[in-house]
C-alpha positions as CSV (number, residue, x, y, z in Angstrom):
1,X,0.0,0.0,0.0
2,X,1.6,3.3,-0.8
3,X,1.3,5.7,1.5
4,X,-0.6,8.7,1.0
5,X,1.4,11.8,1.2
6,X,-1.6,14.2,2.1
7,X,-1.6,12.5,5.9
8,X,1.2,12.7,8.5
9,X,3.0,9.1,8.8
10,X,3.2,7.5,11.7
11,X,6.8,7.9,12.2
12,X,8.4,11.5,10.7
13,X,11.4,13.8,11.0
14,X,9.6,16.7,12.7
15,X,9.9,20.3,11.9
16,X,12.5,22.7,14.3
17,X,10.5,25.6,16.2
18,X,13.3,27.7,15.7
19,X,16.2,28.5,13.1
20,X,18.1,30.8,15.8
21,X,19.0,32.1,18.9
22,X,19.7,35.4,20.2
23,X,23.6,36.5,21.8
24,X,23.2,39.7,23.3
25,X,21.4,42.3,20.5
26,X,22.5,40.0,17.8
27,X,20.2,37.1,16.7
28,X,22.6,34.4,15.3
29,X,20.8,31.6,12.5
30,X,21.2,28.4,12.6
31,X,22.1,28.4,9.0
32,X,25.1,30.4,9.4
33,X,26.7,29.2,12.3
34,X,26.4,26.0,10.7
35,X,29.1,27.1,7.3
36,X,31.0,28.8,10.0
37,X,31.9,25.5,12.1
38,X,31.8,23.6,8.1
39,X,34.2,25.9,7.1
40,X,36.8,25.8,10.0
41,X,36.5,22.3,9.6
42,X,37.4,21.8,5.7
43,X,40.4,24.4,6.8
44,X,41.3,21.8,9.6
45,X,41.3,18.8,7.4
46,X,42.8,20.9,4.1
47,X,45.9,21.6,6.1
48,X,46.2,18.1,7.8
49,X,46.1,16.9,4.0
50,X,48.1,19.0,2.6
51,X,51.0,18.8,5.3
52,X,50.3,15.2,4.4
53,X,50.9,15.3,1.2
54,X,54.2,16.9,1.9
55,X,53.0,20.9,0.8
56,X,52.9,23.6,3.2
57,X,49.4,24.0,4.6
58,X,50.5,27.3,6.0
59,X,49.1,28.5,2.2
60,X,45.7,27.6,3.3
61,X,45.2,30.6,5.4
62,X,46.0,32.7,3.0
63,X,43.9,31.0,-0.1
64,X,40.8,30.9,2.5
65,X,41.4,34.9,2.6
66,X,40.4,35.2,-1.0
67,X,38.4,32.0,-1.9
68,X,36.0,32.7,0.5
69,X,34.4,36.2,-0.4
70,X,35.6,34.9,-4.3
71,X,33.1,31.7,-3.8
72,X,30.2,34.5,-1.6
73,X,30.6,36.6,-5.0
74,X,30.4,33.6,-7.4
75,X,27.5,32.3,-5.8
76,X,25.4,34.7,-5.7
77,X,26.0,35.9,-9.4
78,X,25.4,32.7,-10.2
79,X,22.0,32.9,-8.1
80,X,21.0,36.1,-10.2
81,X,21.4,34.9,-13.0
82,X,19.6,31.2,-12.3
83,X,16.8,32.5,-10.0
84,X,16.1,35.9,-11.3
85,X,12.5,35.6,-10.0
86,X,14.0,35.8,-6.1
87,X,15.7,38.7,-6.1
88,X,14.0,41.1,-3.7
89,X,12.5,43.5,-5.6
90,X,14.7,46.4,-4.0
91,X,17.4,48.5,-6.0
92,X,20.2,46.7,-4.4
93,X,18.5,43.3,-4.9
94,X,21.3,41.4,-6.4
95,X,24.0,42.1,-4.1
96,X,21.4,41.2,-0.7
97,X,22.9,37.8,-0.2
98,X,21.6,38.4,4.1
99,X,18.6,37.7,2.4
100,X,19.2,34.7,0.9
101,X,20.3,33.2,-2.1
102,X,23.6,31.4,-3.0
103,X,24.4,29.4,-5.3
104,X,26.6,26.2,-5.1
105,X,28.0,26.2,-8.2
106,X,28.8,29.5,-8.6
107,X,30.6,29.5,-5.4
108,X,32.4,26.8,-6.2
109,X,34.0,28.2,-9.1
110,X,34.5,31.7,-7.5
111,X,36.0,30.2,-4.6
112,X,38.0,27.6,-6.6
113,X,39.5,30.7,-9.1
114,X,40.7,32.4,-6.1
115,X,42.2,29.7,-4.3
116,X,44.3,28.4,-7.4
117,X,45.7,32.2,-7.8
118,X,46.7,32.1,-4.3
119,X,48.5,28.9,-4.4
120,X,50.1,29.7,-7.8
121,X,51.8,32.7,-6.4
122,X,52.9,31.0,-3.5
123,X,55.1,28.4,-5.1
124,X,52.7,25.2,-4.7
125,X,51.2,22.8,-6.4
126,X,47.4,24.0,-7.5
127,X,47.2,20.2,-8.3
128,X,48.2,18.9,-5.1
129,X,46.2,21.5,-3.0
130,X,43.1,20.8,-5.1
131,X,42.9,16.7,-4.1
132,X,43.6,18.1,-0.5
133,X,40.8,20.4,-0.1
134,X,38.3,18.0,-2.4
135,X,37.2,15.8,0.7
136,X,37.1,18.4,2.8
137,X,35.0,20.6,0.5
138,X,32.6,17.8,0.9
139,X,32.6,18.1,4.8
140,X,32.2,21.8,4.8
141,X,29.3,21.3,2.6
142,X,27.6,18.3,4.9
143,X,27.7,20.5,7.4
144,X,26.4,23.5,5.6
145,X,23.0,21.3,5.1
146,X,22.2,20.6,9.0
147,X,21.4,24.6,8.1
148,X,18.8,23.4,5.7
149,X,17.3,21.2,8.1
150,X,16.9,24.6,10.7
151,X,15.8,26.8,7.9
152,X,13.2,24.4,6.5
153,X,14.5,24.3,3.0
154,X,15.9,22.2,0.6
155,X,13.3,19.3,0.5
156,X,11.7,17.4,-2.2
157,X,8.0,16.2,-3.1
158,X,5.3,14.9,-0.5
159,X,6.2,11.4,1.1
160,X,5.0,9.4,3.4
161,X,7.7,7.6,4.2
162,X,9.1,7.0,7.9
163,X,12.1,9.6,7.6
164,X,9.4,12.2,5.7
165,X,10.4,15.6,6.8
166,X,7.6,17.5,8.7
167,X,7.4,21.4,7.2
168,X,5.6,23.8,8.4
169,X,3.1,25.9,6.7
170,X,4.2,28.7,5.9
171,X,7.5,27.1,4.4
172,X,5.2,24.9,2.2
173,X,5.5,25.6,-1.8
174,X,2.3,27.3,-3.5
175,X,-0.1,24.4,-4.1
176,X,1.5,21.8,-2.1
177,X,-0.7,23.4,1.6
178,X,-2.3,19.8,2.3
179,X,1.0,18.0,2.4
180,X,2.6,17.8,5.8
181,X,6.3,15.9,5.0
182,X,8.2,16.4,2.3
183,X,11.3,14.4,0.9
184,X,14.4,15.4,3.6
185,X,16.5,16.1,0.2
186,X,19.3,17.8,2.9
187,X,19.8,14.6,4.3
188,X,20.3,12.4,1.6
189,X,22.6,15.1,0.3
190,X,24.4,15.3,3.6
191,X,24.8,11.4,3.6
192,X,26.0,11.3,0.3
193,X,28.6,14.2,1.4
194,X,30.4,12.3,3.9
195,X,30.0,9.1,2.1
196,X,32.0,10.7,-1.1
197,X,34.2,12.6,0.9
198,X,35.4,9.0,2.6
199,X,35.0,7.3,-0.8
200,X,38.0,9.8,-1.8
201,X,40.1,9.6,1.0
202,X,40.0,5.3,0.6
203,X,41.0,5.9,-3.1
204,X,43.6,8.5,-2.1
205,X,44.9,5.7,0.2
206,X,44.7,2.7,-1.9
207,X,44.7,3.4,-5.3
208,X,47.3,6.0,-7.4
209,X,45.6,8.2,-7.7
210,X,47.2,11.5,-9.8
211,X,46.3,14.8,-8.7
212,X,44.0,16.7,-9.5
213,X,42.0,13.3,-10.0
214,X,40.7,13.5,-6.6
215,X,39.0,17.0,-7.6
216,X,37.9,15.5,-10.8
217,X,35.9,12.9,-9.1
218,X,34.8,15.3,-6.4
219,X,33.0,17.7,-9.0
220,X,31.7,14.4,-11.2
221,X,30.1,12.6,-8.1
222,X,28.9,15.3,-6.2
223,X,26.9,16.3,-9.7
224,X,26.0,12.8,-10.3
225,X,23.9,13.0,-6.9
226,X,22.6,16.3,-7.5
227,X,21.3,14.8,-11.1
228,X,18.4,13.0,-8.5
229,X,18.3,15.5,-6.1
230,X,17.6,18.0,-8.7
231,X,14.7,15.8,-9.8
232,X,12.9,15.4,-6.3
233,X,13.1,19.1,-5.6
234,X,10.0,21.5,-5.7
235,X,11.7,24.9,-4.5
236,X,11.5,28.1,-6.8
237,X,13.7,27.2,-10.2
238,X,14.0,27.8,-13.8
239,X,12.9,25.1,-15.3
240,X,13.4,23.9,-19.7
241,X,11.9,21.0,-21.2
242,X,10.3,20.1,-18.1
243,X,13.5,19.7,-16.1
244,X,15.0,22.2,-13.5
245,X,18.0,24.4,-14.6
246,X,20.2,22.8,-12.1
247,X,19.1,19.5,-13.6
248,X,20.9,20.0,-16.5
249,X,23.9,22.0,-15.0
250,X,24.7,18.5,-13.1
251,X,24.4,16.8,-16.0
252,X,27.2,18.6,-17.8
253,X,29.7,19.1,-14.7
254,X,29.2,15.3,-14.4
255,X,30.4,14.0,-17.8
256,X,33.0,16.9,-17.1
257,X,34.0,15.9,-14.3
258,X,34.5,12.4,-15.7
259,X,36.2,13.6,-18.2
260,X,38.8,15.6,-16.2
261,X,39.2,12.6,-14.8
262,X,39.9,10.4,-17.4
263,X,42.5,13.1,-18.8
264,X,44.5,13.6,-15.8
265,X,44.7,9.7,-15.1
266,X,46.2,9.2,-18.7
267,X,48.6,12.4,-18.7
268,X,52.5,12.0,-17.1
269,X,53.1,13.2,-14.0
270,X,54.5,16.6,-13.3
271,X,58.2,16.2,-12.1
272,X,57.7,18.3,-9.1
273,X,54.4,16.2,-8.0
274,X,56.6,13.2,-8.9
275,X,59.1,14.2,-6.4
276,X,57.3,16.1,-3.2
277,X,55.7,13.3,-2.1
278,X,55.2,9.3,-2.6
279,X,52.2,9.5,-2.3
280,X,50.9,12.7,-3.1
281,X,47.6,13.5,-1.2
282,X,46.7,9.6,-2.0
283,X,48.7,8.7,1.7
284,X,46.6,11.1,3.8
285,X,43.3,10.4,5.6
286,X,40.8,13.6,5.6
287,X,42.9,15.0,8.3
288,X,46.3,13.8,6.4
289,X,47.4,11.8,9.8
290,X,51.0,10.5,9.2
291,X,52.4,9.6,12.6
292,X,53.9,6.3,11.9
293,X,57.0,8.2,10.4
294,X,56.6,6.9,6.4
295,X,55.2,10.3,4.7
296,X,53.1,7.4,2.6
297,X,50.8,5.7,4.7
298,X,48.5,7.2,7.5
299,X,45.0,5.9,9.1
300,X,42.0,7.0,7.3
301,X,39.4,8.8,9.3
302,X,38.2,12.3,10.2
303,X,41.4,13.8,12.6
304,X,45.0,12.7,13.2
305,X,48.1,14.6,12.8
306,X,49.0,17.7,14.8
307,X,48.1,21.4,12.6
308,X,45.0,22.9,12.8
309,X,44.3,26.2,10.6
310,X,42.3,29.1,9.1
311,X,39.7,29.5,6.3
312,X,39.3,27.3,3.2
313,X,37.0,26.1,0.5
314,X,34.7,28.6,-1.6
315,X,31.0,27.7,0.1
316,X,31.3,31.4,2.4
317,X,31.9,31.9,5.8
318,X,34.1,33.7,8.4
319,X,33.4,35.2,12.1
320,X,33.0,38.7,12.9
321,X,30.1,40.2,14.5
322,X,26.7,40.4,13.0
323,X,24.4,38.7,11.1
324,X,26.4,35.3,10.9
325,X,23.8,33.8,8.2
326,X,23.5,34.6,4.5
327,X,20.7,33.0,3.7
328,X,17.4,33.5,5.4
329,X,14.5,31.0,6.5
330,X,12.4,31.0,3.4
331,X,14.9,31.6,0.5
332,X,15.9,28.7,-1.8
333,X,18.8,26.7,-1.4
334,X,20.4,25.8,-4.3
């Protein structure tokens, strides 16, 4: 019997009553906080890996510095330009990213532009810093999606399946009123997230793996799940031929991302990759642990190893005082 999606289910992931709190006369979302502690993380684990890999992870710092506004700028161009439909209707619309509205892709790419400048003028390997920060891009954004879950976004079509997500109301699409749960699309994105990012890290570890191969598998599997996720989602979108915008942007970056692949598996290795490091970044766990002395081995798993660091990645984030969220509790998530 299939269950019908108009009634609560038994069993469900309920709704949270609140996506903040308050610290003094600043209110503090959920949603934010959430890429802040993402973010320090994926610069934790970058630096682990990259010391790992036998680069200097004191770059990271300063490629976080620029990536990080680079990937807030790229993202939400690239939301402008997707969603044009959601930009308040206020003259400075399109730069009012407090009120929601970045985009993944773009941010990648802004962030990812920035960072390889950064790490070209230092001296080091773009390559070898890409495969380190790949797992722990996928971290960061895990993370970024518990924000999701607070903000009541980022879900898919009615179910009434047991791990439904309850949504309230007024976070309900237009038409969909009579439908209490929703697909918890943040979930199975954050599951598939951690599972990619230790998918990497095994094949860093047992297979030879030549950078930037890592990142090329990083782009074409994270887009690979977003092909599905892109076809349970119901939140505002452009949509051609009956398929959402993003729908087709995953499409692409996965056959390109395959591609990259394929090309940098079959190319020779640099000389200076060839001779930093046996094992490039394919020795290091997420946190690049190498205590046992060989620079090539190390235990897989989340921490190990003895740096910790600054900023990385190109999803946004930072401290400061404020607002600490970019994205409010009824914009779309892309």
């Amino acid at each position: 019997m299939v269950p019908d999606p108009r009634v609560a289910p038994l069993s469900f992931l309920p709704s949270p009553s609140v996506n903040g709190f308050h610290l003094g006369p600043l209110f503090i979302h959920f949603y934010g906080l959430m890429y802040v502690i993402g973010i320090a993380l994926a610069v934790y684990i970058t630096r682990r890996r990259l010391q790992a890999a036998g680069g200097n992870p004191a770059i990271v710092a300063d490629m976080a510095t620029w990536a990080v506004p680079a990937g807030i700028i790229g993202g939400r161009i690239y939301f402008d330009i997707t969603t044009p439909g959601d930009i308040p209707h206020v003259w400075y619309g399109v730069f009012a990213v407090w009120t929601g509205g970045l985009g993944i892709w773009g941010g990648i790419l802004g962030g990812a532009l920035a960072g390889a400048w950064r790490v070209r003028r230092s001296g080091e390997s773009v390559r070898l810093v890409m495969d380190a920060v790949a797992p722990a891009l996928l971290v960061a954004q895990a993370i970024g999606r518990i924000g999701n879950y607070f903000n009541q976004e980022l879900f898919g079509k009615p179910s009434g399946l047991p791990w439904a997500l309850e949504i309230a109301q007024k976070y309900r699409p237009q038409g969909y009123g009579n439908n209490p749960t929703f697909q918890p699309t943040f979930l199975y994105e954050l599951i598939w997230d951690l599972a990619l990012a230790a998918l990497l890290v095994w094949l860093g570890h047992h297979r030879r793996i030549k950078p930037p191969g890592l990142f090329a598998l990083y782009v074409a599997g994270y887009s690979a799940f977003r092909i599905f996720e892109e076809s349970i989602r119901i939140d505002s979108s452009e949509h051609f031929f009956g398929h959402r915008l993003n729908f087709y942007v995953a499409s692409i970056l996965t056959l390109a991302g395959l591609t990259w692949f394929v090309i940098t598996q079959r190319r020779p290795t640099p000389p200076a990759l060839a001779t930093s490091t046996g094992s490039d970044t394919n020795g290091a766990s997420i946190a690049g642990d190498t205590s046992d002395g060989s620079g090539g081995g190390g235990a897989s798993g989340i921490s190990g190893g003895s740096d910790d660091g600054d900023a990385t990645g190109s999803d946004g984030g930072g401290g400061g005082g404020g607002e600490t969220s970019t994205k409010s509790a009824n914009a779309p998530a892309t």
